[in-house]
Backbone as a chain_set.jsonl record, in Angstrom:
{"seq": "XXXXXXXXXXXXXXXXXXXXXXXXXXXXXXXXXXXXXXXXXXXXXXXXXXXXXXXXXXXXXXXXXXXXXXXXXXXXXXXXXXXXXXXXXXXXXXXXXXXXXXXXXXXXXXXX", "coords": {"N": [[7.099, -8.939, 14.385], [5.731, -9.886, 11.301], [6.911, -8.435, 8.455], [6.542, -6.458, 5.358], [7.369, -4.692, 2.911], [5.841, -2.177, 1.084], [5.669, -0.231, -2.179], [6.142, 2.209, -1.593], [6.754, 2.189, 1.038], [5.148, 1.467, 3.054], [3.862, -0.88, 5.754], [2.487, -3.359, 4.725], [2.175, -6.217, 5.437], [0.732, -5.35, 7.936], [-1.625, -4.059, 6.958], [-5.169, -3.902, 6.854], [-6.776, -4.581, 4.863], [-4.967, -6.92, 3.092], [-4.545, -8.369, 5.201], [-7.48, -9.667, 5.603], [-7.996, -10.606, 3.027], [-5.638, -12.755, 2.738], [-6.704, -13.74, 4.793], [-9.285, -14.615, 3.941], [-11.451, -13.461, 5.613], [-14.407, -12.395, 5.317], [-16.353, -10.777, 7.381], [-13.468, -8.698, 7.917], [-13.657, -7.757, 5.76], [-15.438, -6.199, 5.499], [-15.233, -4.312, 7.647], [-13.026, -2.966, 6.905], [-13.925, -1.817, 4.324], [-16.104, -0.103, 5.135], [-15.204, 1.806, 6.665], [-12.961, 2.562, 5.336], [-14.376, 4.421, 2.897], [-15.77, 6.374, 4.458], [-13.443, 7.697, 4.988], [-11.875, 7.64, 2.719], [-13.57, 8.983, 1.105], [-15.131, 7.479, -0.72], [-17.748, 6.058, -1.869], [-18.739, 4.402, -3.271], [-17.406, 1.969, -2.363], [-17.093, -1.59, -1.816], [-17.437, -4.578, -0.038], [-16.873, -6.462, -1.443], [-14.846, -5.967, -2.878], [-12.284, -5.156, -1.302], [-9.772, -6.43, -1.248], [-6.392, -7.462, -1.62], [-3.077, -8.933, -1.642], [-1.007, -7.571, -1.396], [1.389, -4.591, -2.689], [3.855, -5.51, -3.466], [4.16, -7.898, -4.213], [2.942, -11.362, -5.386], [0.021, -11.854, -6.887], [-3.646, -10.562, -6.425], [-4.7, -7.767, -6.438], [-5.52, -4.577, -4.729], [-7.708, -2.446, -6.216], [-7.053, 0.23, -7.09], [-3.931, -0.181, -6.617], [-3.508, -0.14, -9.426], [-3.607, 2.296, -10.709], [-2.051, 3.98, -8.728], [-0.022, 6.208, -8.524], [2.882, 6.367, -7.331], [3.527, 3.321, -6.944], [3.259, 2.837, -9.768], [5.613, 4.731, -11.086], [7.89, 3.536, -9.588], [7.769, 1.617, -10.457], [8.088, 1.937, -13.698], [10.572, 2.92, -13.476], [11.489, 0.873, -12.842], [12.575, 0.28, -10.233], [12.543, -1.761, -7.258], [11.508, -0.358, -4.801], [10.951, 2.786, -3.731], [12.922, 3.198, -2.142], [15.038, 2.846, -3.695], [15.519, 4.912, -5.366], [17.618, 7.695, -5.683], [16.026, 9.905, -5.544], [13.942, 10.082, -2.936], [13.912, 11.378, -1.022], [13.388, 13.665, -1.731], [11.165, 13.66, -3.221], [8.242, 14.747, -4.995], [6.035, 12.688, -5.2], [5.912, 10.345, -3.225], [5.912, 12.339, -1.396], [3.295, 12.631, 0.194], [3.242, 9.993, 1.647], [5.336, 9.639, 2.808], [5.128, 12.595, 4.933], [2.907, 11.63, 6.671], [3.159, 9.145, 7.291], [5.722, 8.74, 8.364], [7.147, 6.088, 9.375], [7.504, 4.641, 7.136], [9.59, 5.87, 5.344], [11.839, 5.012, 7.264], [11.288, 2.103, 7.33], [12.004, 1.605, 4.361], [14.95, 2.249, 4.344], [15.543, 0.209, 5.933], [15.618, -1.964, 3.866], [17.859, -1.711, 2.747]], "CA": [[6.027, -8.828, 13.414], [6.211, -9.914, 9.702], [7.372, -6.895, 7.038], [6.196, -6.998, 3.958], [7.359, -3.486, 2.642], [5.577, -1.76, -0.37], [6.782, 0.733, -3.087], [5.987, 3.859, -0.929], [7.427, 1.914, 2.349], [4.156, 0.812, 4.128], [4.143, -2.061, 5.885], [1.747, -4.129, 4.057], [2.099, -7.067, 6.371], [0.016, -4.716, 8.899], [-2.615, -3.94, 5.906], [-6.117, -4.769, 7.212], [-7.079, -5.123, 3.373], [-4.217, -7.698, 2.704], [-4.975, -9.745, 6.598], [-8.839, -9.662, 5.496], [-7.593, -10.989, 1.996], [-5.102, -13.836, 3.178], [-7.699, -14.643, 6.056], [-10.756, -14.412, 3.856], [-12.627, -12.85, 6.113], [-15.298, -11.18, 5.055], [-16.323, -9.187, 8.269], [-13.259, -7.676, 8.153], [-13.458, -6.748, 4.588], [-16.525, -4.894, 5.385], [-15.042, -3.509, 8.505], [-12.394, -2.488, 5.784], [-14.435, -1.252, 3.477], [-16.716, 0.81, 6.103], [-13.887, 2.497, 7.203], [-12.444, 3.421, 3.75], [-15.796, 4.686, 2.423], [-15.645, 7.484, 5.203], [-11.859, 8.067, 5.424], [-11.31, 8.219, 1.708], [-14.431, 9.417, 0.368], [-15.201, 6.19, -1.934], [-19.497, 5.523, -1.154], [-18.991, 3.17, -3.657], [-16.176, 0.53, -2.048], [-17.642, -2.614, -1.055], [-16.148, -5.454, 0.942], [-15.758, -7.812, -1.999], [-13.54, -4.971, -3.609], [-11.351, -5.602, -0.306], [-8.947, -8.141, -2.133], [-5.282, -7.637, -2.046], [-1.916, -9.57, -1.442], [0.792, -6.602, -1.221], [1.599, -4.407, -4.176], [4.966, -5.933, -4.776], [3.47, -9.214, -3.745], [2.04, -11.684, -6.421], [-1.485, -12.605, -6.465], [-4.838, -9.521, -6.722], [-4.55, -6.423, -6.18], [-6.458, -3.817, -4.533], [-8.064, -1.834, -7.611], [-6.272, 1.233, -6.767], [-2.741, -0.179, -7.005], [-3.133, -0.242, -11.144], [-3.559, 3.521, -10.722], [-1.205, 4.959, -7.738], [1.19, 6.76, -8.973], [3.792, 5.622, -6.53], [4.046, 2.278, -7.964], [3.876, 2.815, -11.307], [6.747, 5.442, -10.853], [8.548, 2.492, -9.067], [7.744, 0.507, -11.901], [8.394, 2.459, -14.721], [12.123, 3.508, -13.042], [13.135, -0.075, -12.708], [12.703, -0.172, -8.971], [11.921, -2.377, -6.137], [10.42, 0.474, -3.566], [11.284, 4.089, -3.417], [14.082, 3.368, -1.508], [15.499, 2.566, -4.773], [15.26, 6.1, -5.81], [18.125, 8.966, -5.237], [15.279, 11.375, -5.618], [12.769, 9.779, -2.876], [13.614, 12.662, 0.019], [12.972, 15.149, -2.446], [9.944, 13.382, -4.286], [6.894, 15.303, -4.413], [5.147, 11.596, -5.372], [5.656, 10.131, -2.072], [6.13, 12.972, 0.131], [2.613, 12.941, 1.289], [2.918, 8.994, 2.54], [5.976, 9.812, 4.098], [4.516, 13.176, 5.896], [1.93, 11.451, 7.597], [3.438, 7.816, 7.669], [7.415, 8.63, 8.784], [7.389, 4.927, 9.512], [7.802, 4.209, 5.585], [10.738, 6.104, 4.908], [12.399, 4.063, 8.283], [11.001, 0.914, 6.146], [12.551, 1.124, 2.89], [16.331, 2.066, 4.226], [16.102, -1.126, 6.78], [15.662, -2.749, 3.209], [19.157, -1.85, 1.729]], "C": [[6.592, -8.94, 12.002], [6.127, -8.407, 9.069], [7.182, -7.256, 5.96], [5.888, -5.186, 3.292], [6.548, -2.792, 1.283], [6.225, -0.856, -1.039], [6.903, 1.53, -2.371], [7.311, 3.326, 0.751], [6.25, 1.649, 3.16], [4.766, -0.704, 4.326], [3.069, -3.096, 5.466], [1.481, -5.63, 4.805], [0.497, -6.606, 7.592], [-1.457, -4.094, 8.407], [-3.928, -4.743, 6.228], [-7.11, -5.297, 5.8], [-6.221, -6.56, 2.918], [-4.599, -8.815, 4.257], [-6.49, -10.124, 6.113], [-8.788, -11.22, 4.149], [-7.5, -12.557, 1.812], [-5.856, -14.858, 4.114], [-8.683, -15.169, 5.336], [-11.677, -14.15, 4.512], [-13.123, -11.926, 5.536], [-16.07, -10.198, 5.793], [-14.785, -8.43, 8.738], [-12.938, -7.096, 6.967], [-14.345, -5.855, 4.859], [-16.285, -4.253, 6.631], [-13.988, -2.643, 7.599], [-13.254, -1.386, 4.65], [-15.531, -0.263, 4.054], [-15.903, 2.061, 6.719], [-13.28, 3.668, 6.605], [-13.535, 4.456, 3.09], [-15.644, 6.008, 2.775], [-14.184, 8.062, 4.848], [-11.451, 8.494, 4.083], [-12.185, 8.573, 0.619], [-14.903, 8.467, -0.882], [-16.994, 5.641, -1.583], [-19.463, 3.828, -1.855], [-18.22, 1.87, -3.649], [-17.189, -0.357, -1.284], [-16.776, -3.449, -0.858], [-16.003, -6.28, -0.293], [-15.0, -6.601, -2.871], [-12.031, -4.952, -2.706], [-10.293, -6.876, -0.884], [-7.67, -7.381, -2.283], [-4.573, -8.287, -0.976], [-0.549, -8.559, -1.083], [0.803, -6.169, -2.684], [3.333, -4.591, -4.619], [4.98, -7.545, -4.721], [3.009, -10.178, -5.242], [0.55, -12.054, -5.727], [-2.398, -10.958, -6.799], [-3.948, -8.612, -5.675], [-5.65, -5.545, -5.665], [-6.731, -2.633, -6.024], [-6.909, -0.407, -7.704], [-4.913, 1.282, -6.805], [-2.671, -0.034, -8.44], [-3.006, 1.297, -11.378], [-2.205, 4.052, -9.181], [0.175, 4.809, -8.661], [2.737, 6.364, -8.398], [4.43, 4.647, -6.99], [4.488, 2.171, -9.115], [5.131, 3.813, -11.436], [7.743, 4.314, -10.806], [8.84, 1.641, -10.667], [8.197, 0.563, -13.034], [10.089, 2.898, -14.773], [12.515, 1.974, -13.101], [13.327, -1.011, -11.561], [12.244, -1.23, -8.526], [10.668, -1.568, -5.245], [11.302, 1.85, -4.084], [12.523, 4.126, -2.757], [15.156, 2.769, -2.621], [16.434, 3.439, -5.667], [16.02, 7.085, -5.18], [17.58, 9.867, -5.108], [14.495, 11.162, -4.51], [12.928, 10.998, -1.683], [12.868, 13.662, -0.252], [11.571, 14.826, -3.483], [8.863, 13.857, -3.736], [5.418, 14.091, -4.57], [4.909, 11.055, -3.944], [6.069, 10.83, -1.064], [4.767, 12.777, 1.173], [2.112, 11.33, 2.687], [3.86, 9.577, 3.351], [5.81, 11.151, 5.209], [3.695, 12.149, 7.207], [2.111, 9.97, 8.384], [4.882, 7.803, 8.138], [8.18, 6.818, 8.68], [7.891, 4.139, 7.901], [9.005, 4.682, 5.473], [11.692, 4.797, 5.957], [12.71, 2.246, 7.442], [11.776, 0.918, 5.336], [14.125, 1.416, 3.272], [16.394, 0.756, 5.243], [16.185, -2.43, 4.987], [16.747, -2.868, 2.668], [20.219, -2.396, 2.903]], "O": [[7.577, -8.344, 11.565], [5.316, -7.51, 9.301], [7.598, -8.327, 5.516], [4.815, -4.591, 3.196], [7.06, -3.25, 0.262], [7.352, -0.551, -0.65], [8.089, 1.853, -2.302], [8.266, 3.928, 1.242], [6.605, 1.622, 4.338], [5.554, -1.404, 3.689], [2.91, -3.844, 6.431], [0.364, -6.105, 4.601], [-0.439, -7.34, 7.91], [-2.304, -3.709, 9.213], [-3.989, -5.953, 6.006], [-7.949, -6.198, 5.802], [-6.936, -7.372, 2.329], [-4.891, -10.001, 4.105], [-6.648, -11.316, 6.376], [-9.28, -12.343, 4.256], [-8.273, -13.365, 1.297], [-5.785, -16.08, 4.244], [-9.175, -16.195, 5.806], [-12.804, -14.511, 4.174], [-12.608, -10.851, 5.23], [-16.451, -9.123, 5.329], [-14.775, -7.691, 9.722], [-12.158, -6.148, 6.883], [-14.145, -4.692, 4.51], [-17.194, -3.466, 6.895], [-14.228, -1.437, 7.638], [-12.923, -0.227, 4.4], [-15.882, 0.535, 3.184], [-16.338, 3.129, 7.15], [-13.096, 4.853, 6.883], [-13.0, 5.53, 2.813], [-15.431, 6.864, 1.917], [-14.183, 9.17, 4.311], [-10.774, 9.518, 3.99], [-11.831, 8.539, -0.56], [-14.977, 8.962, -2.006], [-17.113, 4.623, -0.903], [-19.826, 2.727, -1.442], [-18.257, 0.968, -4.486], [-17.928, 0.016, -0.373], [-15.609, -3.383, -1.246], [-14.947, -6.912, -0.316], [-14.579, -7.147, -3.89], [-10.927, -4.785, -3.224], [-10.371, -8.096, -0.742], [-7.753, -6.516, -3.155], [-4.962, -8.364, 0.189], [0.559, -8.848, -0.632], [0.45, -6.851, -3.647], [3.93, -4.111, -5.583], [5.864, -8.236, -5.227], [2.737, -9.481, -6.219], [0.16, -12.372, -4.604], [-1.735, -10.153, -7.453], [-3.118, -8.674, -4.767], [-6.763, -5.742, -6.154], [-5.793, -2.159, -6.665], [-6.017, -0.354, -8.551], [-4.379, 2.378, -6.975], [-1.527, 0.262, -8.785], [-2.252, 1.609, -12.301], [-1.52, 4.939, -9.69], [0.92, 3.966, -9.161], [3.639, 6.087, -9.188], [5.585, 4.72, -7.411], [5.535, 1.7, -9.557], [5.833, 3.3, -12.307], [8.415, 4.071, -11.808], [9.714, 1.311, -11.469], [8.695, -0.423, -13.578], [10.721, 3.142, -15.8], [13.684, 1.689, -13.364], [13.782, -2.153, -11.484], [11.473, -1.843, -9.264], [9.494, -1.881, -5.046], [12.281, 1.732, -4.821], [13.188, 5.159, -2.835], [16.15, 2.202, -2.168], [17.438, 3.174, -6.329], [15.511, 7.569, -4.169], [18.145, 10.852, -4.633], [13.782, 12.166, -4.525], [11.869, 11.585, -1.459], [12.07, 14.336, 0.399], [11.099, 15.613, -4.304], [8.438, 13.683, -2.594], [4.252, 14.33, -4.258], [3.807, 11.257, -3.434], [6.511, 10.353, -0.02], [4.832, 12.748, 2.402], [1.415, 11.276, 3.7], [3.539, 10.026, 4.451], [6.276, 10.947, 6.331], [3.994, 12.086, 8.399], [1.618, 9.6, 9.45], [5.298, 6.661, 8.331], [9.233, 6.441, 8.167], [8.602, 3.137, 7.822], [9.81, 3.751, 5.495], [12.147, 3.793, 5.408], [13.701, 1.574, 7.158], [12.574, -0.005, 5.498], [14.847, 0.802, 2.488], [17.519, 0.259, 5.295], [16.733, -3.531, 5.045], [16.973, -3.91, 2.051], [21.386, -2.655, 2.608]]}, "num_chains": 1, "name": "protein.A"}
């Protein structure tokens, strides 16, 4: 399977916002955006808001990358990803992807 790591360490490749995107499909932006709505409390996400490429990717962005903290951290340090970062074990920015996502941390050291 393609990898396409982000700042935090998702795999962005596996991103049904970014396959929806690249595909242009639009039933599965709104299976996307049906999804999200519930899951992250957003009433007001609609499927053409479904639009990104990867956030270290070129091309649109999901609205929400100009704000996550994560990135701009990344960004503002210099970095590539978090795995960039002597602090990222101990970072209270992305501890709560890597709680719940383990698979990210795994991610960003296969990158060095």
């Amino acid at each position: 399977m393609e990898k396409l790591i982000s700042c935090c360490g998702l795999n962005c490749a596996s991103c049904d916002a970014r396959i929806a995107t690249v595909k242009n499909d639009d039933e599965l932006r709104k299976a996307v955006a049906d999804k999200w709505r519930v899951a992250y409390n957003v009433p007001g996400l609609s499927y053409e808001m479904i639009n990104c490429t990867g956030c270290r990717e070129e091309g649109v962005k999901f609205s929400h990358c100009d704000e996550c903290e994560i990135r701009n951290c990344v960004k503002a340090k210099g970095f590539n990803t978090c795995g960039d970062c002597q602090e990222m074990q101990t970072c209270s920015i992305v501890a709560a992807v890597h709680k719940y996502v383990p698979e990210a941390i795994t991610n960003l050291q296969s990158l060095n």
